[in-house]
Backbone as JSON, one array per atom type, in Angstrom:
{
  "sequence": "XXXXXXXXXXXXXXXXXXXXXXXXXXXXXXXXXXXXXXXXXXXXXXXXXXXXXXXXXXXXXXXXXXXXXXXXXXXXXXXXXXXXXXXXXXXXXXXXXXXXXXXXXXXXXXXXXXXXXXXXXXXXXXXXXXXXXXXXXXXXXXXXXXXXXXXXXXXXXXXXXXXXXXXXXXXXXXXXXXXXXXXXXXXXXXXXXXXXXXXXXXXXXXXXXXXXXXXXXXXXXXXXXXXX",
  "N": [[2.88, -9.3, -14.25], [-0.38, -7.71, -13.95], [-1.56, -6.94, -10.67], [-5.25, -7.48, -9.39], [-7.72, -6.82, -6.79], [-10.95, -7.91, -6.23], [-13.52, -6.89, -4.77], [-16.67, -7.62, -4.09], [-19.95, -9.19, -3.12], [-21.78, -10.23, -4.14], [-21.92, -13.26, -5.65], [-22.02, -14.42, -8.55], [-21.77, -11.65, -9.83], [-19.15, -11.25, -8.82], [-16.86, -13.4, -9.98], [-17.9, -13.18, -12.71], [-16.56, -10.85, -13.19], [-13.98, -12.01, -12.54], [-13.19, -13.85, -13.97], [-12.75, -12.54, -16.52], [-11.12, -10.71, -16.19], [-8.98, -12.66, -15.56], [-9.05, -13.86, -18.26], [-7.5, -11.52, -19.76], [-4.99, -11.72, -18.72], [-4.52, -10.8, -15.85], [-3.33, -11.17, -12.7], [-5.6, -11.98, -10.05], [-7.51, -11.25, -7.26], [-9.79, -12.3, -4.97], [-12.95, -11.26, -3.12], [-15.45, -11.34, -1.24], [-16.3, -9.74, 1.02], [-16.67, -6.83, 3.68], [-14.94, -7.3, 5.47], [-12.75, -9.48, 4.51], [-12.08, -8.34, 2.38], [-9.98, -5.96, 3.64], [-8.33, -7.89, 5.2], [-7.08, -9.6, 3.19], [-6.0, -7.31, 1.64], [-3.75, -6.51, 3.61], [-2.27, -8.97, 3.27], [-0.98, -9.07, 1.08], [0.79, -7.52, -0.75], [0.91, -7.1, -3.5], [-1.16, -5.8, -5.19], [-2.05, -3.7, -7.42], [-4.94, -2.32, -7.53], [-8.13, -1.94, -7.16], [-11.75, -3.2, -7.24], [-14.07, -2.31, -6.15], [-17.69, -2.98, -4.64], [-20.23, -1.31, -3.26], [-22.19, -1.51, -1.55], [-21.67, -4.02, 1.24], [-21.1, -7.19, 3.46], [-19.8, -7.0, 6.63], [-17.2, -5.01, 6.66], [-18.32, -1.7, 5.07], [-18.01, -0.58, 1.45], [-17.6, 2.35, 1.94], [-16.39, 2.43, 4.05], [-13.58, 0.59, 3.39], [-12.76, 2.18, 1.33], [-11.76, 4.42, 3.51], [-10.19, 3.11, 4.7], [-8.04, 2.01, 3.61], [-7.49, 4.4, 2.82], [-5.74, 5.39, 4.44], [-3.27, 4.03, 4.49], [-2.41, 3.44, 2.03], [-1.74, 4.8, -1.67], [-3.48, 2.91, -3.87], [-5.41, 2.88, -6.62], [-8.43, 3.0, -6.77], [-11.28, 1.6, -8.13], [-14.75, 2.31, -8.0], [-17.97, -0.13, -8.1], [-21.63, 0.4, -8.28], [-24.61, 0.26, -7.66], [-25.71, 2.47, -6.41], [-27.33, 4.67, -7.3], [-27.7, 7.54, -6.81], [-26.47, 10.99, -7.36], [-25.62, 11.99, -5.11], [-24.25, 9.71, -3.6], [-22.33, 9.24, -6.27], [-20.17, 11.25, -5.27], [-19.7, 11.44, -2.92], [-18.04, 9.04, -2.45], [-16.04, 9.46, -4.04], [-15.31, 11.91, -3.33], [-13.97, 10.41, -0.19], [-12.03, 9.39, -1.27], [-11.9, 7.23, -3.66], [-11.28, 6.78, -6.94], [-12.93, 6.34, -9.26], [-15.76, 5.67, -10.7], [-18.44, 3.22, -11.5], [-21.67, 2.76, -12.99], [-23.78, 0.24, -12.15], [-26.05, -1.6, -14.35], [-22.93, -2.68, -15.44], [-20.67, -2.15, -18.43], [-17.92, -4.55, -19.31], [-15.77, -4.54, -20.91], [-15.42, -1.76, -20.48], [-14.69, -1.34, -17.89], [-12.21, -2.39, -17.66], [-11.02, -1.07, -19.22], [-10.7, 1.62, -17.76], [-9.66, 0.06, -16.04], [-6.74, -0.49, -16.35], [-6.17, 2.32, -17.17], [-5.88, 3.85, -15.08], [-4.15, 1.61, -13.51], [-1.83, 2.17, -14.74], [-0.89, 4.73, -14.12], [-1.02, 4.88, -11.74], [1.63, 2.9, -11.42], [3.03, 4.82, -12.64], [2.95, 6.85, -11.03], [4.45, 5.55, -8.75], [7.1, 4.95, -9.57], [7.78, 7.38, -10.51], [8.06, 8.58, -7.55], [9.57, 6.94, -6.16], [12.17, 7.45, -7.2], [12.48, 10.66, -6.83], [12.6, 10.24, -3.93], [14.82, 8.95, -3.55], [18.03, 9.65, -3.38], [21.63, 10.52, -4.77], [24.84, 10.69, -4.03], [28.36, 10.68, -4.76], [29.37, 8.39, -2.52], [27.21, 8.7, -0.85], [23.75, 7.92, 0.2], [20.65, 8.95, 0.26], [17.68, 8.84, 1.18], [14.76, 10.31, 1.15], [11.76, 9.5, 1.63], [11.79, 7.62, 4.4], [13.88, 8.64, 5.48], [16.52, 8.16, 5.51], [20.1, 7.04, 5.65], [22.91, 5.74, 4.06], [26.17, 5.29, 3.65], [28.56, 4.58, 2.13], [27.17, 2.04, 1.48], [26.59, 1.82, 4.18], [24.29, 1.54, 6.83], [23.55, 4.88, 8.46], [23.01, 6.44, 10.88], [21.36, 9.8, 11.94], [20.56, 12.67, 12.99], [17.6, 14.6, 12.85], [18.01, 17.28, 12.17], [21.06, 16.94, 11.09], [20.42, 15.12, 8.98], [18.77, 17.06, 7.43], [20.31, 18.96, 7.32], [22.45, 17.71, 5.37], [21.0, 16.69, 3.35], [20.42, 18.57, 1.86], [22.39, 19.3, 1.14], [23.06, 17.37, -0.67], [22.04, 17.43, -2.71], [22.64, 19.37, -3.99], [25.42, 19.68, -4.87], [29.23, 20.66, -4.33], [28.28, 22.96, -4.03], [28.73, 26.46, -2.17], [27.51, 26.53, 1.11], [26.72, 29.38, 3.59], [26.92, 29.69, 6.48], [24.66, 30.76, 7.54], [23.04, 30.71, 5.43], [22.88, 28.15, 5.54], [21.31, 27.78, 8.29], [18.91, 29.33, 8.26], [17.55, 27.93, 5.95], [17.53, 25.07, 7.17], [16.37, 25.35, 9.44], [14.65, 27.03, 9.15], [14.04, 29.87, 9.91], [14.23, 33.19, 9.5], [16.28, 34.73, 10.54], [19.8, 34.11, 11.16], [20.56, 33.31, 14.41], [22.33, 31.83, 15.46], [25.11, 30.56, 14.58], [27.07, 29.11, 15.8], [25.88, 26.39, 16.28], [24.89, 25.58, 13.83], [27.81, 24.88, 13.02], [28.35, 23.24, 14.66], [26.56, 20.79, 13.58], [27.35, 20.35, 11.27], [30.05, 19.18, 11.39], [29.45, 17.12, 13.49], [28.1, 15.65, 11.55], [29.99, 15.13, 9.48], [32.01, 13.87, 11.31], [30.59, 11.16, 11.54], [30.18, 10.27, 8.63], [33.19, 10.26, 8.05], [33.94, 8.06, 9.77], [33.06, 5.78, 8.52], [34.32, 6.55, 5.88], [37.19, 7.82, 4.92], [37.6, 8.71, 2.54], [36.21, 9.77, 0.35], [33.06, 11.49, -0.41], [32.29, 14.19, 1.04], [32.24, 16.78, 3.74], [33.51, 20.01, 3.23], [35.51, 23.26, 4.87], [35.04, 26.13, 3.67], [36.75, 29.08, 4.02], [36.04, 31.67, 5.48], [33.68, 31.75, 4.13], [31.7, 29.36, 4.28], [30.49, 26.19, 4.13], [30.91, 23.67, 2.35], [29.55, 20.23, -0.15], [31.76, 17.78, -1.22]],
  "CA": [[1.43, -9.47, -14.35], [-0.94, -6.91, -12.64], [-2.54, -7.79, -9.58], [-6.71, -7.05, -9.09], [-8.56, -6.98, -6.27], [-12.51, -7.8, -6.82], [-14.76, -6.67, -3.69], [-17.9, -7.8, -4.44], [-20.32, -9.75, -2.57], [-22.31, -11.24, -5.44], [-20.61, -14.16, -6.35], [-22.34, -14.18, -9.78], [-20.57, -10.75, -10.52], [-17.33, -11.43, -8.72], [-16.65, -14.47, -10.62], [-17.98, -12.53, -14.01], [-15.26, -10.23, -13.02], [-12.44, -12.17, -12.64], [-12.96, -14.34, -15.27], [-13.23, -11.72, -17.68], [-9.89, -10.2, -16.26], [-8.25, -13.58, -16.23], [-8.63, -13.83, -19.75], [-6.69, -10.49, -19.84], [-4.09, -12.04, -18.43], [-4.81, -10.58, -15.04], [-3.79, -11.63, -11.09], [-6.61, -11.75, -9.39], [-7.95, -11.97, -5.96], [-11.42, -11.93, -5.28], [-13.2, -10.94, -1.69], [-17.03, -11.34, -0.8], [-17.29, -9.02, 2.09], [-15.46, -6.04, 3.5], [-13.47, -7.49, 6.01], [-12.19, -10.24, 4.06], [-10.82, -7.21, 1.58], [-8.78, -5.38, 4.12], [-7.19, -8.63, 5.38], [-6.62, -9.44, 1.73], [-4.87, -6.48, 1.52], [-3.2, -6.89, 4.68], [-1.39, -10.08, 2.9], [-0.87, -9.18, -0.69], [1.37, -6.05, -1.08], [0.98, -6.66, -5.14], [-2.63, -4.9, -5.33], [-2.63, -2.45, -7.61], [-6.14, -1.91, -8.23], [-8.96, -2.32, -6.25], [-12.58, -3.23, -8.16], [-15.0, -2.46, -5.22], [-18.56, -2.82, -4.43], [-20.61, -0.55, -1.86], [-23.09, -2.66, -0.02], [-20.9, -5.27, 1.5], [-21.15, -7.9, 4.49], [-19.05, -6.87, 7.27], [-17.61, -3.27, 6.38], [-19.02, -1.08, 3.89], [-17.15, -0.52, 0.87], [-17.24, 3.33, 2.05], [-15.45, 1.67, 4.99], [-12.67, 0.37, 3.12], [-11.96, 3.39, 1.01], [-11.07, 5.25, 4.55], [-9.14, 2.34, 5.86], [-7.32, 2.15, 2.34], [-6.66, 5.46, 2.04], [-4.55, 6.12, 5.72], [-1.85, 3.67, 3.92], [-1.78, 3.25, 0.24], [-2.5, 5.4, -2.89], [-3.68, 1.95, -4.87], [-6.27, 2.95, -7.38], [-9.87, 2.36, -6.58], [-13.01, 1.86, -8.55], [-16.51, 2.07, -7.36], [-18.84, -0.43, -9.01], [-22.46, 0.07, -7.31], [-26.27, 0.5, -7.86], [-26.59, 3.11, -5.85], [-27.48, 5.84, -9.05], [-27.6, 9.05, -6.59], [-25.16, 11.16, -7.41], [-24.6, 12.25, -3.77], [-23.71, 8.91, -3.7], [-20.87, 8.84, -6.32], [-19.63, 12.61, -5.26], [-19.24, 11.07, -1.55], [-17.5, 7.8, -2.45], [-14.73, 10.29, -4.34], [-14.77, 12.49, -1.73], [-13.87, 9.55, 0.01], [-10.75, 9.21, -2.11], [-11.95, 6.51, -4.97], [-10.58, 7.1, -8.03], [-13.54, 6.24, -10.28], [-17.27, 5.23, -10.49], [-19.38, 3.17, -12.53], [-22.93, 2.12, -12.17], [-24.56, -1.17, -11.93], [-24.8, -2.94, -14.86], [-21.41, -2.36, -16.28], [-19.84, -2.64, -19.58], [-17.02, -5.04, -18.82], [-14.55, -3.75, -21.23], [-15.43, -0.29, -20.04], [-14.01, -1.56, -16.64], [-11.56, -3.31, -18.31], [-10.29, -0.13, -19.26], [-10.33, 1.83, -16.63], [-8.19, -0.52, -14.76], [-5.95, -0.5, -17.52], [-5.74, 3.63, -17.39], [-5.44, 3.45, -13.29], [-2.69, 1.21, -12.99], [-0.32, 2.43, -15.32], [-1.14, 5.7, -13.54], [-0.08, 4.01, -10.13], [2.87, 2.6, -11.64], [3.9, 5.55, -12.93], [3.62, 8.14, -9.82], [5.36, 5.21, -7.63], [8.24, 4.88, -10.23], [8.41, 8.76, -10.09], [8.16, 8.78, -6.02], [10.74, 6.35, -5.97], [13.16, 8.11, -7.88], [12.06, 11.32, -5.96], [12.95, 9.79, -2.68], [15.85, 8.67, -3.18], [19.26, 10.53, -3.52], [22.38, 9.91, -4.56], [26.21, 11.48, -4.73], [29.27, 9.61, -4.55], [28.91, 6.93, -1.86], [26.27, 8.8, 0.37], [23.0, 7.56, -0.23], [19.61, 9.3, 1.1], [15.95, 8.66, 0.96], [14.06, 11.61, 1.53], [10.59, 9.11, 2.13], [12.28, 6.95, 5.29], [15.08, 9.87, 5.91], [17.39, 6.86, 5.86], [21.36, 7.88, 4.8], [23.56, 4.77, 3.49], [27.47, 5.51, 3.54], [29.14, 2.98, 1.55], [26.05, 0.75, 1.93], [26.21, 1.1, 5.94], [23.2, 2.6, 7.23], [24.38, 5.85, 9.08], [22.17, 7.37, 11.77], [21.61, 11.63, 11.9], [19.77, 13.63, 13.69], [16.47, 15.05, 11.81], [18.62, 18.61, 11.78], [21.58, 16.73, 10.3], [19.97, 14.9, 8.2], [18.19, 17.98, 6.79], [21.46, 19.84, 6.2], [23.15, 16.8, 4.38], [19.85, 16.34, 2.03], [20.16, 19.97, 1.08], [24.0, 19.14, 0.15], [23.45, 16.49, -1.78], [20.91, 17.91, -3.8], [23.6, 21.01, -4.41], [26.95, 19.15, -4.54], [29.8, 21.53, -4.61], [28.12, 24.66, -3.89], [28.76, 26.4, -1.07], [26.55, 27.47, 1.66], [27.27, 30.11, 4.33], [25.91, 29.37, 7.99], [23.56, 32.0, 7.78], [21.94, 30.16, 4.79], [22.16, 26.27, 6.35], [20.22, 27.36, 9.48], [17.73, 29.8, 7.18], [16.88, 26.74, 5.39], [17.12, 23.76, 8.07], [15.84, 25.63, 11.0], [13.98, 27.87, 8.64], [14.03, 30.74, 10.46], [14.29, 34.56, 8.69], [17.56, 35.11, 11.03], [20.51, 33.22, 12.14], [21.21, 34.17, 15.64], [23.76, 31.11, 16.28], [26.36, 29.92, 13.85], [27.89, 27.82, 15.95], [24.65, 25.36, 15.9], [25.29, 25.08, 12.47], [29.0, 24.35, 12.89], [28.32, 21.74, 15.54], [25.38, 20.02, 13.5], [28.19, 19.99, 10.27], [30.67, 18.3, 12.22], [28.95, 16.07, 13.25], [27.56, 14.88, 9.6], [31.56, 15.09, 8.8], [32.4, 12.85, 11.73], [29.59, 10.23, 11.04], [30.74, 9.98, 7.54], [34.72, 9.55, 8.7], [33.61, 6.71, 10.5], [32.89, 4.87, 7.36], [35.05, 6.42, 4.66], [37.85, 8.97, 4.72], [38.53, 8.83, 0.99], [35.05, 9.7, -0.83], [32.5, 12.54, -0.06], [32.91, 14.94, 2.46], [32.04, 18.13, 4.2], [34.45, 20.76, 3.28], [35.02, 24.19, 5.09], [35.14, 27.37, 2.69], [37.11, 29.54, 4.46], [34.98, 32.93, 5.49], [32.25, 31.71, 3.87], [30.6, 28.4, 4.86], [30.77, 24.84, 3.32], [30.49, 22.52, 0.93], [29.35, 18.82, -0.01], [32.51, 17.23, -2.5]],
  "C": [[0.75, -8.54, -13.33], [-2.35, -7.68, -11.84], [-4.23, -6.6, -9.56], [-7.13, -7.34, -7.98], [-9.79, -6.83, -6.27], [-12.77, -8.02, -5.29], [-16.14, -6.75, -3.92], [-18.93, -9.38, -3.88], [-21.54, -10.71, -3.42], [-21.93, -11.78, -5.91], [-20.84, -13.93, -7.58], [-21.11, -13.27, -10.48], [-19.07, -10.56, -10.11], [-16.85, -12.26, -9.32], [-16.89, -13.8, -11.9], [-16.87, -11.76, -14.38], [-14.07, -10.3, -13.66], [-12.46, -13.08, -13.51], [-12.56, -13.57, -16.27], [-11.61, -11.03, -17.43], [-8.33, -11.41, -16.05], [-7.62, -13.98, -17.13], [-7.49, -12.71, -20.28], [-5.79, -10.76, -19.43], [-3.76, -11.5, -16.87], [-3.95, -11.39, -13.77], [-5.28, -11.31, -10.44], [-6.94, -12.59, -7.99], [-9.14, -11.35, -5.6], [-12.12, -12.13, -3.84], [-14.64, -11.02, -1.86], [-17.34, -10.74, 0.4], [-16.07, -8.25, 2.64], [-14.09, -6.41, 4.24], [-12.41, -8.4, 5.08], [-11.63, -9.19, 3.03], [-9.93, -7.21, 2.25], [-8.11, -6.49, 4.61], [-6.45, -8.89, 4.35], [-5.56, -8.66, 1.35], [-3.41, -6.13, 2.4], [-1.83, -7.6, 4.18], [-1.06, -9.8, 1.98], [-0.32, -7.96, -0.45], [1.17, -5.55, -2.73], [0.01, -5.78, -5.41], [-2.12, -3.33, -6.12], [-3.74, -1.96, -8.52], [-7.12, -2.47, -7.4], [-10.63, -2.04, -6.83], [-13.59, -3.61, -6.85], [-16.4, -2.05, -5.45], [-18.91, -1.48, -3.03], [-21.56, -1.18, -0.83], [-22.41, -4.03, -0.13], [-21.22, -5.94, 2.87], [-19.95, -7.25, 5.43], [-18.66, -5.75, 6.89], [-18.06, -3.02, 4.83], [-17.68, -0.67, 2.94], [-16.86, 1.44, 1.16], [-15.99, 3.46, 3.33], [-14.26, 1.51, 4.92], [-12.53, 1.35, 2.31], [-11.43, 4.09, 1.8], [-9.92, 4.62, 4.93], [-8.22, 2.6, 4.91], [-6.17, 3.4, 2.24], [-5.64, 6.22, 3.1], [-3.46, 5.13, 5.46], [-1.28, 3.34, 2.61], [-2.75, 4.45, -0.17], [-3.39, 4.4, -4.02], [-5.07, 2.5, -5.32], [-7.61, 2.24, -6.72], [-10.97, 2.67, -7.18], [-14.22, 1.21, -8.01], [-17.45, 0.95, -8.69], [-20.18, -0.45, -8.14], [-23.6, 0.21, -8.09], [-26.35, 1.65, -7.49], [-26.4, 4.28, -7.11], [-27.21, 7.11, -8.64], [-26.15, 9.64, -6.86], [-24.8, 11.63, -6.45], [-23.24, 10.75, -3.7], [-22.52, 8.66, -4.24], [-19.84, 10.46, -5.52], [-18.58, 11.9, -3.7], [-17.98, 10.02, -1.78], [-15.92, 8.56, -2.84], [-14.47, 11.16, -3.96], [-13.94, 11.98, -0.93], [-12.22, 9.15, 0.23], [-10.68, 8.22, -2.85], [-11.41, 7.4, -6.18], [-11.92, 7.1, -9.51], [-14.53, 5.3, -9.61], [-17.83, 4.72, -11.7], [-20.46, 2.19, -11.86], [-23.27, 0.78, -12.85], [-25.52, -1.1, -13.12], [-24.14, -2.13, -15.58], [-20.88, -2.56, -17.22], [-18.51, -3.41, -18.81], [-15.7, -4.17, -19.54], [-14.22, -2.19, -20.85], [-14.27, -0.21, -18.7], [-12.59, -1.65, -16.87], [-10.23, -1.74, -18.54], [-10.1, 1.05, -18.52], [-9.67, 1.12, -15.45], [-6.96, -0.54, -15.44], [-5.01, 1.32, -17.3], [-5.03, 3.78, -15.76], [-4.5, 2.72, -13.31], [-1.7, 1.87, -13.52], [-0.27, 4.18, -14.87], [-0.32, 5.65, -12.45], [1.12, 3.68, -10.56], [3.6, 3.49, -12.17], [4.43, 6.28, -11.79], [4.44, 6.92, -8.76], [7.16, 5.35, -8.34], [8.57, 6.04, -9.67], [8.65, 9.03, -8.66], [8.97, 8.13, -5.61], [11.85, 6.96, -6.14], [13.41, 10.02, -7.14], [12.72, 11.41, -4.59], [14.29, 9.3, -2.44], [17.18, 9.11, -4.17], [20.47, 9.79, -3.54], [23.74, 10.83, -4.74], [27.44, 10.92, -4.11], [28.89, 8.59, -3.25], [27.94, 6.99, -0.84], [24.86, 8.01, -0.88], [21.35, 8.19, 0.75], [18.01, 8.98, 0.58], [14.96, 9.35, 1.5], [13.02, 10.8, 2.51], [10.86, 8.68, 4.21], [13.36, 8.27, 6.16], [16.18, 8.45, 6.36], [18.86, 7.15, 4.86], [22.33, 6.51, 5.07], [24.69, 5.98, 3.31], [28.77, 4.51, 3.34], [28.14, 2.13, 1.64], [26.11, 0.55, 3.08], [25.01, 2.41, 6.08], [23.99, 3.43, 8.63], [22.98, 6.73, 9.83], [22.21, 9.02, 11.93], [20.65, 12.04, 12.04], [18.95, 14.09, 12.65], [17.41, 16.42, 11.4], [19.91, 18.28, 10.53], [21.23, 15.95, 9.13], [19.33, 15.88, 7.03], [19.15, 18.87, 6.01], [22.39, 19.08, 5.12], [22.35, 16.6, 3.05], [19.96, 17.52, 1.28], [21.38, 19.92, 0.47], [24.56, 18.59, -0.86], [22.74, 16.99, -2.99], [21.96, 19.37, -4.24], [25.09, 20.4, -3.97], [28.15, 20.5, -5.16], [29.38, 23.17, -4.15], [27.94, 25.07, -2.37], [28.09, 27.0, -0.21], [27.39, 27.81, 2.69], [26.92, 29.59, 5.5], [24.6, 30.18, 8.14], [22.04, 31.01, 6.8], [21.4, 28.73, 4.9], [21.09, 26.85, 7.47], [19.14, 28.35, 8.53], [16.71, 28.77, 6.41], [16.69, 25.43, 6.12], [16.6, 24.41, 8.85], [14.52, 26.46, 10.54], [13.03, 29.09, 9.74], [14.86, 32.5, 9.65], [15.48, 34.93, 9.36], [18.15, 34.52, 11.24], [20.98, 33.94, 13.33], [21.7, 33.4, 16.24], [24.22, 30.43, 15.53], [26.51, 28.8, 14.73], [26.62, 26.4, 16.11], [25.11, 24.79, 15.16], [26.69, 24.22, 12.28], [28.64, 23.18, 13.58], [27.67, 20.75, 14.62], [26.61, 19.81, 12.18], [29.11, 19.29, 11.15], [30.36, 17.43, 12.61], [28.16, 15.06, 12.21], [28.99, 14.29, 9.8], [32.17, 13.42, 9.72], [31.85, 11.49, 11.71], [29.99, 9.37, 9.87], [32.47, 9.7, 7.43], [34.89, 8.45, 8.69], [33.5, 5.59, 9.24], [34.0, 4.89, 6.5], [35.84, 7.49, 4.74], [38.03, 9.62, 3.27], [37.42, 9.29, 0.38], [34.2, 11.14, -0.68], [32.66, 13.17, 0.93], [32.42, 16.62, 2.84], [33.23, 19.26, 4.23], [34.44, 22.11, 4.01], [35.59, 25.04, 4.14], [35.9, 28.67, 3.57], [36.8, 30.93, 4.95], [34.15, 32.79, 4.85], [31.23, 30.79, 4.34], [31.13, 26.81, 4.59], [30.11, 24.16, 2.43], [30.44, 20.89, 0.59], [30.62, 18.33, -1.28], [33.44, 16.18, -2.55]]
}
């Protein structure tokens, strides 16, 4: 069931609201002023959709689009009076997602929350899938930089970490030293191999520690190594 959040300080139309998306079969949670949103959101991780006003008690709903938008992507529509169009230009400046003015077709809404979520639920699916890596028993997550080995969480340096993510994503193929620090250190020259060797070795011994038998850092013999 998808969750709603209604910001709106008119009970009348917050209640018109969520009735109306009730019937739709809706979650809903319904706020009368701005703070009481962001705690709202605070508690509820389900939110995806956010059906805000702009003149609110306590912060402004231009308020909570800033706060909003330094930790989620969750969909947000503007419902307001105010007609200028500085007004909506700013609000999606802002980083709202969509505007409509005061009074509102409901089903109009209706469907625009409809197009917005399954929007949201798509790019998290895809950012999920994105983020997280897999090849025989390592396990990485680009978002967190968090590397599972056998299901034990395995600690590595941002450098090793960087050259293992590039391995998994290219299993088998082998890179030289020249082209691991080119690409982790990203730098147009290598002017120290042995970096590189040290920072592989230590991946290798990390991964030991867990599992001798499964993935592994191989060396290529005059050329470099490989993830297999």
């Amino acid at each position: 069931m998808n969750c709603i959040l209604i910001v709106e300080d008119d009970a009348e139309i917050n209640n018109f609201i969520n009735d109306y998306f009730i019937i739709k079969e809706y979650k809903t949670i319904q706020s009368f002023s701005g703070t009481e949103a962001l705690l709202r959101l605070e508690s509820d991780n389900d939110v995806e959709c956010i059906i805000l006003d702009l003149m609110l008690p306590g912060k402004s709903g231009e308020d909570i689009i800033k706060n909003v938008r330094k930790i989620s992507d969750v969909p947000i529509i503007v419902i307001s009076a105010k007609s200028e169009e500085e007004a909506k230009i700013e609000v999606l400046k802002l980083g709202a997602d969509d505007f409509l003015l005061k009074p509102f077709n409901l089903e109009e809404l209706y469907l625009k929350v409809q197009r917005h979520i399954k929007k949201y639920c798509d790019y998290r699916i895809e950012k999920n899938v994105k983020t997280e890596k897999k090849y025989k028993n390592i396990t990485l997550n680009t978002n967190t930089r968090e590397v599972y080995v056998n299901g034990i969480p395995v600690y590595f340096t941002t450098k090793e970490f960087d050259i293992l993510n590039l391995m998994v994503e290219n299993p088998n193929k082998v890179f030289s030293k020249e082209n691991l620090f080119k690409e982790v250190w990203k730098e147009d020259y290598c002017i120290d191999t042995q970096t590189v060797t040290v920072h592989v070795n230590n991946i290798r011994n990390k991964m030991k520690q867990i599992n001798n038998h499964d993935a592994n850092i191989e060396t290529v013999w005059g050329i470099g190594f490989k993830l297999c």
